[in-house]
C-alpha positions in Angstrom: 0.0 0.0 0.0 2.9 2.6 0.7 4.5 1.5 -2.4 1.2 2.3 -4.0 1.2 5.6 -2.4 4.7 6.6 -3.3 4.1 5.9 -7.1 0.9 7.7 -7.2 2.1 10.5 -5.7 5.6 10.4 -8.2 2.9 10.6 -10.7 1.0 13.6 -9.7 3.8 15.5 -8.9 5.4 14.1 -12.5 2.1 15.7 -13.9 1.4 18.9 -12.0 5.1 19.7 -13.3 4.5 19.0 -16.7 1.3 20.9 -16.4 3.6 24.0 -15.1 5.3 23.9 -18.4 4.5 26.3 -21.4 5.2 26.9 -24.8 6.8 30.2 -25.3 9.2 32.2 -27.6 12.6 33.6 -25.9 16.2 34.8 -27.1 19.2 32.9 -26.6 22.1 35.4 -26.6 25.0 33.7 -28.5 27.8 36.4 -28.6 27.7 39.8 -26.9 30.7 42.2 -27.2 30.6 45.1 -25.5 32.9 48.5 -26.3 33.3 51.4 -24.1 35.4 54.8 -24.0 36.8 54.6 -20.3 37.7 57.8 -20.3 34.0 59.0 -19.9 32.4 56.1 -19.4 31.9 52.4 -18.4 29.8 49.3 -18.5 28.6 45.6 -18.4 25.9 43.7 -20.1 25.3 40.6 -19.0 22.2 37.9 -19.6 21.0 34.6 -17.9 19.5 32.0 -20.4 17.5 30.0 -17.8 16.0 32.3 -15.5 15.9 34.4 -18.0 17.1 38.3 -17.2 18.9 41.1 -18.0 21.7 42.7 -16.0 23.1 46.4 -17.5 25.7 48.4 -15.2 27.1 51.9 -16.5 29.6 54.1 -14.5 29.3 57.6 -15.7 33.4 58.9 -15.1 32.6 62.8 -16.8 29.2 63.9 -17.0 27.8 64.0 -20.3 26.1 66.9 -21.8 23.9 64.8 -24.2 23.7 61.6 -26.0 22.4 60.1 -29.2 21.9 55.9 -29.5 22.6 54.9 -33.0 20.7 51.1 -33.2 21.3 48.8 -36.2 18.9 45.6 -35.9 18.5 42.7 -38.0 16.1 39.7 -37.5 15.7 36.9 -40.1 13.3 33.6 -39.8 15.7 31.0 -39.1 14.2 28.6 -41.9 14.1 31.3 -44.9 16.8 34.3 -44.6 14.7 35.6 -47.1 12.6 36.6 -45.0 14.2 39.5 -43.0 13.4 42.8 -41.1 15.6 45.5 -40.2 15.9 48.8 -38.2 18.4 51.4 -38.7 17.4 54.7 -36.3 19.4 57.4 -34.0 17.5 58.3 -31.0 18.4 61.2 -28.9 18.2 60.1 -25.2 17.8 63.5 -24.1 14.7 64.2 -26.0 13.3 60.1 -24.8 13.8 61.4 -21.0 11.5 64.7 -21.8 8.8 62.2 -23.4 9.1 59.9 -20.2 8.0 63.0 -18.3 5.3 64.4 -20.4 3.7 61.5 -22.0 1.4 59.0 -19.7 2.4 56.3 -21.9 6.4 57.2 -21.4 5.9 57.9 -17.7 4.3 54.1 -17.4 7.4 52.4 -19.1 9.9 54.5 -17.6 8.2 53.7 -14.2 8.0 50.3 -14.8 11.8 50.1 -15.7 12.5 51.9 -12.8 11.9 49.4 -10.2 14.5 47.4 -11.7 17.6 49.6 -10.9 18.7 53.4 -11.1 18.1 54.1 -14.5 19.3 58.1 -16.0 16.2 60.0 -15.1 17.7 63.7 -16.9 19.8 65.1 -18.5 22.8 66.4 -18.2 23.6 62.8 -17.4 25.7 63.4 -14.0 29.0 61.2 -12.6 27.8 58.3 -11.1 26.2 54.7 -11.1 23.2 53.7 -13.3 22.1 49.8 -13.2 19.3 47.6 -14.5 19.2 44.4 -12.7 17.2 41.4 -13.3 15.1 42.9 -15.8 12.5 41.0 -18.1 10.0 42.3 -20.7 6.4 40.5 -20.0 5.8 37.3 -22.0 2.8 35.9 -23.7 2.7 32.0 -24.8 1.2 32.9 -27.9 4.7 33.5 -29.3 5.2 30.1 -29.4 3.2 29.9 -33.2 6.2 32.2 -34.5 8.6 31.2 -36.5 12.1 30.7 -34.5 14.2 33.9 -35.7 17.9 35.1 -35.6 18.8 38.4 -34.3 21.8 40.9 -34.8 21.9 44.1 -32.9 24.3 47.1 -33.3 24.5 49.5 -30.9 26.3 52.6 -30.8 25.8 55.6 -28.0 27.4 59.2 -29.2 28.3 61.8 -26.6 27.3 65.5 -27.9 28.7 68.0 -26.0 27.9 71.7 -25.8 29.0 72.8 -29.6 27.3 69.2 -30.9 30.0 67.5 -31.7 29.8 63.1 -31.6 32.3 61.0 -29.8 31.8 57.5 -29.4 31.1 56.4 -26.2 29.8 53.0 -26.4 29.8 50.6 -29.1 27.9 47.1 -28.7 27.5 43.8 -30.4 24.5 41.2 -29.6 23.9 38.6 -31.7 21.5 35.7 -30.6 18.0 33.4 -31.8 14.2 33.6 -30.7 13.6 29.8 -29.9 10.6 27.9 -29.1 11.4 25.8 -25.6 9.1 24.9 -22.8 9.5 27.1 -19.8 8.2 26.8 -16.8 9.1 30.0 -15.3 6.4 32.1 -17.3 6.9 35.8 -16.9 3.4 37.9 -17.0 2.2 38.9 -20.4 2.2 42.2 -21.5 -1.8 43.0 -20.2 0.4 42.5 -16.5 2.1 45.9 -16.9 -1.3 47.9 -16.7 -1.7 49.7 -13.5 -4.0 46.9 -10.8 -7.6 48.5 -10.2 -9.6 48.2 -7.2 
């Protein structure tokens, strides 16, 4: 009878953790170089594959007047290359910040990142320590009926200073793939981030 018991309960527990499991579409980082001007600035990317998060450090060394993010993305569908999207844009951080203050829509995000870390909040960007730490974007299972896709990011930040002119202060490399897997450590889909009602 306790024999019984035992293998019954293996069972269910065999069962309730298969039921745990999803479906679901995530990245798989596969080479990430990182680049930065010392001088002014420092920093570390770093990303888990099984929980999975996102860690981002920067040491500000000389405070920066203003900065522009030059981002270069590529992502292709794995079975067909043919098939490929891209994005080649310069933002101006500065003018982001001033949208995060005005806009509902940026104060929600930039709230929402901010519980993960001390994140730049103005500009000038002043000496000091800035970090993002265990930070995911909600999930949704319904990613899972994509097609599994490769990704290549360039990314670039320029420092301005008073008479405009660009230096290079950061210069990244991310490559990685979208894969189907099952997860069982599900993080809340994107409805998640709306404000909780009474």
């Amino acid at each position: 009878m306790f024999l019984k018991s035992v293998i019954l309960l293996q069972i269910l527990l065999a069962l309730c953790h298969g039921g745990l499991a999803e479906k679901m579409m995530r990245p798989k980082f596969k080479d990430i170089k990182i680049w930065s001007d010392e001088k002014m600035v420092s920093h570390k990317v770093a990303y888990d594959n099984s929980d999975p998060h996102l860690n981002f450090s920067m040491e500000v060394h000389q405070e920066l007047h203003d900065v522009d993010v030059h981002l270069e993305v590529r992502i292709s569908n794995k079975l067909d290359p043919y098939y490929t999207t891209t994005l080649n844009t310069t933002i101006n951080v500065c003018r982001i910040l001033g949208f995060a203050n005005k806009s509902p829509v940026g104060r929600f995000v930039h709230g929402f990142i901010r519980e993960y870390g001390n994140i730049v909040d103005s500009c000038p960007i002043a000496k000091g320590s800035y970090y993002i730490n265990k930070f995911w974007w909600p999930e949704d299972p319904t990613t899972a009926i994509l097609p599994e896709l490769e990704f290549d990011i360039q990314f670039e930040a320029l420092h301005l200073d008073a008479n405009k002119k660009r230096t290079v202060i950061m210069n990244d490399h991310i490559s990685g793939e979208f894969n189907v897997q099952d997860v069982s450590n599900l993080k809340p889909g994107i409805f998640a981030m709306l404000p909780k009602t009474s």
